[in-house]
C-alpha positions, 0 to 999 in steps of 0.5 A: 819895334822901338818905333812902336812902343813909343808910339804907343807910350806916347799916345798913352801920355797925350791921352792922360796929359788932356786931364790937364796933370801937368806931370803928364805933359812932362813926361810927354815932352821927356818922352818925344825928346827921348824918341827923338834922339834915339832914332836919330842915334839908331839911324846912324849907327844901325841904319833905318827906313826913312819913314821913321826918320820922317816920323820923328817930324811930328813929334818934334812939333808936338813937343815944341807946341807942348812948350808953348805958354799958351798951353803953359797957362791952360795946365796952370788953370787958367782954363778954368 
């Protein structure tokens, strides 16, 4: 259920985030390290399928390409 809901919060972030708002590019990065650490923490200590933990792949990515500075210069307008 965790595993959906923020998959959800996180799709509804990325589609805010493509206006170009930078606080929502924020709090997707926040959110995907957020996701992130608590499957990892619920792995351990609970026990989940691998299919999550191989979910969290793809987030990690997205959060590290978020931070890169060519997406930096197109949220500060240099897209324009």
């Amino acid at each position: 259920v965790f595993c959906a809901l923020a998959g959800a919060g996180l799709g509804f972030l990325a589609g805010r985030m493509r206006t170009g708002d930078v606080r929502f590019r924020r709090a997707t990065v926040a959110l995907a390290l957020v996701t992130v650490v608590l499957v990892g923490v619920i792995a351990v200590f609970v026990g989940i399928h691998v299919v999550a933990l191989l979910g969290t792949l793809p987030i990690i990515a997205a959060a590290v390409l978020l931070t890169r500075p060519v997406v930096t210069e197109w949220f500060d307008g240099a897209h324009d």
